[in-house]
N, C-alpha and C positions, 0 to 999 in steps of 0.2 A: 505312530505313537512315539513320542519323545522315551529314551530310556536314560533313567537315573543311574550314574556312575559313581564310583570312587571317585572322591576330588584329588586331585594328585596335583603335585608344583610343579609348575614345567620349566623347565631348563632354566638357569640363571642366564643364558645369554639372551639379549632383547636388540634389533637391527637398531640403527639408527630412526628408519621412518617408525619405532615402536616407542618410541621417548615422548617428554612433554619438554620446552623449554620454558618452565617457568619464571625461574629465578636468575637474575641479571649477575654477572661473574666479573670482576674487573681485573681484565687479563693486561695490565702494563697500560698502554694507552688506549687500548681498545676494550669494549665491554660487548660478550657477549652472553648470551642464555645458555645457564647453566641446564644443561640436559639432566632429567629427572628418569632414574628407570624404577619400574613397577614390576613386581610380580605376579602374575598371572595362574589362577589354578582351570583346570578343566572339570563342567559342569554337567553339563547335557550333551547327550548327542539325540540332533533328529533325523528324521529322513527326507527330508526335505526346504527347501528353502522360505515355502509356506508359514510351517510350525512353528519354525525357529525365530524369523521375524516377526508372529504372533504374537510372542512372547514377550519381546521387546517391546512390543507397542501397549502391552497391559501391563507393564509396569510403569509406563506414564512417567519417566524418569530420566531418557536417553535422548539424544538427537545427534544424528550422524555427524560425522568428525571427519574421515579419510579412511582412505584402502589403502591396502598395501601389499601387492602384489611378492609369495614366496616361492621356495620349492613342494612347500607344503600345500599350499595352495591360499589362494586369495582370502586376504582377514580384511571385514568390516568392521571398523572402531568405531565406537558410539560413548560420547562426551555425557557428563548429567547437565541437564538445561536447565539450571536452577543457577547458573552463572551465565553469562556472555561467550559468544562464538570467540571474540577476540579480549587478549590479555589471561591471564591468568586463570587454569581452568583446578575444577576439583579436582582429589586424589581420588576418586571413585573412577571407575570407568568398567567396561566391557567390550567384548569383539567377537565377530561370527565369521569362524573358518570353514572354509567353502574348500572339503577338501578337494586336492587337483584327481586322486585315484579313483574314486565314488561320487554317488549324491547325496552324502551325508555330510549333515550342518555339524558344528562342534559351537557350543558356545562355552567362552573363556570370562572370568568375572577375576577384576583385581582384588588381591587383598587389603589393599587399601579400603578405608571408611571413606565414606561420604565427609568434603572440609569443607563445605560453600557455607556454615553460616558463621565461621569463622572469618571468612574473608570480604575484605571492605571492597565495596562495588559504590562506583564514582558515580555523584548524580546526575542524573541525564539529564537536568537544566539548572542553570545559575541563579539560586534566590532574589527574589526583589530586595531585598535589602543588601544583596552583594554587586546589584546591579545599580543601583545609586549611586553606592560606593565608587566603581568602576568607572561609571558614566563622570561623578567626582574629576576623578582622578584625570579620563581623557582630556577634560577639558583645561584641564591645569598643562596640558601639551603633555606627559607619560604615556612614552612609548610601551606598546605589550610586555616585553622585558619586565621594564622598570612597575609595573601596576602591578604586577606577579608578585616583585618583591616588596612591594607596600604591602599588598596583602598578606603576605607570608608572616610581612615584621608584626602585621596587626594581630598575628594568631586567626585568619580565616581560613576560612575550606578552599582551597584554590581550586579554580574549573582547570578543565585541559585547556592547551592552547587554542585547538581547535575550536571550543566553545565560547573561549576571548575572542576569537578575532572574529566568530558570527556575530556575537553581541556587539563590537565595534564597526564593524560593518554596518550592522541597523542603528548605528548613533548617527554613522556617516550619512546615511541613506535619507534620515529623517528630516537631515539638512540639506539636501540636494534641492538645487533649484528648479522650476517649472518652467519651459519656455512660455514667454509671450506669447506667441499667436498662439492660436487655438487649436490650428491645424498641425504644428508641428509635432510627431511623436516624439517621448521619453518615457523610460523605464518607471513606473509607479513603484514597483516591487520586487526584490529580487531576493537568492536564498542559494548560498552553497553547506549544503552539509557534506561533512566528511566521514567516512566510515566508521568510525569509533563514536559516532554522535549518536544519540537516540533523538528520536524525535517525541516518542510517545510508547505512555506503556503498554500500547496494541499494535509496538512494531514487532515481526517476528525478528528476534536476535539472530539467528540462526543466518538470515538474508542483512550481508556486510556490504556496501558499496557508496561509492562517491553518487552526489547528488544535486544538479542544480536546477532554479527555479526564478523564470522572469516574465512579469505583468508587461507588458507596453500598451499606449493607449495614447491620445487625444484630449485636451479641453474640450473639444465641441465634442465627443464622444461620450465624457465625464456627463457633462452636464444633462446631456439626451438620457443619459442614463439614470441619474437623479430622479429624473420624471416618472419611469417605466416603472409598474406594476408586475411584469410578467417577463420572467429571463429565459432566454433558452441557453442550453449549456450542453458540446458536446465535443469530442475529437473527430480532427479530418486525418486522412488517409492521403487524402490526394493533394496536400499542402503539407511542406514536409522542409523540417530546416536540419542542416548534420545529418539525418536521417532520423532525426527525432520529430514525432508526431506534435503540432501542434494545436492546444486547446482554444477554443471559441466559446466566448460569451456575449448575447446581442440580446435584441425583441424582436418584435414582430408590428409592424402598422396592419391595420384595416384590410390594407390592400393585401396581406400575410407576404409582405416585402422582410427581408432580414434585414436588421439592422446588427450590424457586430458594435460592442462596447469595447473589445480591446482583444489582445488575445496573449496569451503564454506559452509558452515552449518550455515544456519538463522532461527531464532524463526519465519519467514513466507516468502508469494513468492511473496510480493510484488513488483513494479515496486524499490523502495527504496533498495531492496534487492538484486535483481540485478544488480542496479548501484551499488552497495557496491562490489560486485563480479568483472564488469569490472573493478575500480579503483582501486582495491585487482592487478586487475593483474596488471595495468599499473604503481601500486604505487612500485610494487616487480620489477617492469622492472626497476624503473629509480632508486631503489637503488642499482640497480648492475651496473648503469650509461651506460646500454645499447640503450639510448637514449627514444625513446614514441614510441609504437605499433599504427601503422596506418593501420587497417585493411581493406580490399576493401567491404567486405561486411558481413553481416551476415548469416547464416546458422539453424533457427530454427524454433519451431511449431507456431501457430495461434496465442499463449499468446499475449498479448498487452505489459502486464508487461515484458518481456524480449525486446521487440522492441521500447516499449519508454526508457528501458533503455539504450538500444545501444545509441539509438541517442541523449540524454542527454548527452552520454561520449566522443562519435568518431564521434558525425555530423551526418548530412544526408548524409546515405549512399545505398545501395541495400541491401533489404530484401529479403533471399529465402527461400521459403518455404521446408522444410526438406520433402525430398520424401518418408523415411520408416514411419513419422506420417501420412503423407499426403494418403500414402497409406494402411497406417493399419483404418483411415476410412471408408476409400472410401470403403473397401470391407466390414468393419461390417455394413455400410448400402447399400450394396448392398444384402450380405446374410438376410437383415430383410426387404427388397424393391421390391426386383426384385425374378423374376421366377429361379427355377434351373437351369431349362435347359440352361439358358439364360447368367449364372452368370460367368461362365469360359470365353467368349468370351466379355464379358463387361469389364472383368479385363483384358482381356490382349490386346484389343483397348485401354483402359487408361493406359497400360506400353508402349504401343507404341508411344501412343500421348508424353508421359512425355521425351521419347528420342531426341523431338524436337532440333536442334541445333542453332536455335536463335528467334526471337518473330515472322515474318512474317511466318516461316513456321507453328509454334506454334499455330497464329491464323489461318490459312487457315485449320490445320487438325484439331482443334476443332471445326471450320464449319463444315467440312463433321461429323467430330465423331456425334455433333448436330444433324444433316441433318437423320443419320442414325438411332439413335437410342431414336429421340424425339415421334416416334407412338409407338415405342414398348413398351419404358417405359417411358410415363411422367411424372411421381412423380419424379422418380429418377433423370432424367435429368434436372425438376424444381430443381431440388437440389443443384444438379453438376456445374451447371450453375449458383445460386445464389454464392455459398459458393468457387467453386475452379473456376469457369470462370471469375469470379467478382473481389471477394471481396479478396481472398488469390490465385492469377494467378502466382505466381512464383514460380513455383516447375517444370519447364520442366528443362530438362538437360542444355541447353542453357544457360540457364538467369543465372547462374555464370560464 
């Protein structure tokens, strides 16, 4: 049980890693951040490291910051997240010392108020009407510099530079040429964000880092693409560029031959990532003015990030679940679930089920498949039934 203390002030001395540097100091020709120190009282002590971060987490208010390592022993500092990880953080804060003698927590709370709705937080994209302006401005040949100060003289909200020079990037980009032949590659679309940039207000702040993104593709690739009703869309493993995973987007013929439409190479595999991938292809479609790719449905594995990205781009549409993932599962937990003797005839009841050719018959022979094989194995078919009767059900032949 957590025990309520006297709040007592702790020492006015605070280390250097105990500071914030908020505010910008002009020391001669050099400027640096003015170090901010806090005072700290003590609140709670628990008995453990359990209760104490418990706490934290139900005031829904914190998000880790840095440690920092005393004689006293190891303090957890935890930021309010109702600002940004980087620039300028609230005068609120707290910290959980881990003392070095015992297993008891101490938690520390500033005397400082909460200041974040006093402070102006920069908008994470550049208005359409500032981007006019801009776009204006580049084509009158003004340099970054020089469009910063047009804007400034005009009285507008100036972006960071970081987000000038994305925005002038995609003016650049818009004008880039297409090679002639059909078969030659070039970049459709590309994307450098820089740390301080947001992308969206369901990135988490907390996660800072540099970030690039590039489409490459084909005219004959475009055009095949144009045509196609049905995308598949996923990352390989075993194609691999810097060490970064490279994404794929194609169809399928008749023959269920792949065809790749183009493919991109992102710094990760986020949902963000993959939308940058769809609109890689649709942005390379409509500059060959082959009009918008309207596909009927999608074709890929469990990820979530490749499925909310579809439908970020093309709508609600039909997701199907990709049969050679769906089945290269299903058998490594069968080989680690189910009897030997038993595993050849379990695999090839679920190749049969999957030939289903539309939902009723689909459900009717996963009843019986159910019916049969829920006494022999029911671990396996608690499984089966959570994860491909439930939750991911569209991978019989059918549902495309």
């Amino acid at each position: 049980m957590a025990t309520a203390l006297e709040i007592v002030e702790v020492p006015a001395y605070v280390s250097d890693d105990e500071v914030d540097t908020n505010e910008i100091v002009d020391n001669g020709n050099q400027k640096r951040m003015k170090k901010r120190q806090r005072k700290w009282v003590e609140e709670k002590v628990f008995n453990n490291t359990e209760e104490a971060e418990e706490v934290v987490i139900k005031e829904n208010q914190w998000s880790y910051h840095y440690t920092n390592t005393t004689a006293a022993g190891k303090k957890k500092f935890f930021r309010c997240n109702k600002v940004k990880a980087r620039g300028k953080q609230c005068d609120a804060g707290i910290y959980l010392l881990f003392d070095s003698t015992n297993d008891k927590v101490v938690l520390f709370r500033a005397t400082s108020d909460h200041t974040h709705d006093s402070m102006q937080e920069k908008p994470s994209r550049i208005p359409n009407e500032v981007k006019t302006i801009i776009q204006e401005l580049y084509e009158l040949k003004l340099k970054p510099k020089a469009i910063i100060e047009v804007l400034h003289e005009r009285g507008i909200a100036l972006p960071s530079i970081s987000q000038l020079n994305n925005f002038l990037r995609t003016i650049k980009k818009s004008s880039q040429s297409i090679p002639e032949s059909i078969d030659t590659s070039f970049v459709a679309s590309y994307q450098i964000i820089y740390d301080d940039d947001s992308e969206n207000d369901d990135v988490d702040d907390d996660v800072n880092e540099n970030k690039f993104r590039f489409f490459i593709t084909t005219k004959r690739l475009l055009q095949i693409a144009s045509r196609s009703k049905r995308i598949h869309a996923d990352a390989t493993y075993k194609w691999l560029w810097q060490g970064f995973s490279v994404l794929i987007v194609g169809t399928t013929d008749l023959d269920r031959h792949f065809h790749a439409f183009g493919m991109s190479v992102c710094s990760n595999e986020t949902t963000h990532d993959f939308r940058f991938l769809f609109r890689g292809l649709q942005e390379g479609i409509q500059k060959l003015n082959l009009g918008e790719i309207n596909p009927e449905f999608l074709i890929a594995d469990g990820a979530d990030a490749i499925r909310n990205a579809f439908q970020d781009v093309f709508g609600e549409k039909p997701m199907v679940m990709c049969w050679a993932h769906m089945r290269r599962k299903v058998v490594k937990k069968i080989q680690s679930m189910v009897n030997k003797s038993e595993q050849e005839d379990l695999i090839n009841d679920i190749e049969s089920l999957q030939l289903a050719q539309n939902e009723r018959v689909f459900l009717k022979a996963s009843n019986l498949f159910v019916k049969k094989w829920v006494k022999r194995q029911p671990s396996f078919i608690e499984y089966f039934q959570n994860e491909w009767l439930t939750t991911h059900n569209e991978w019989y032949e059918g549902v495309g």
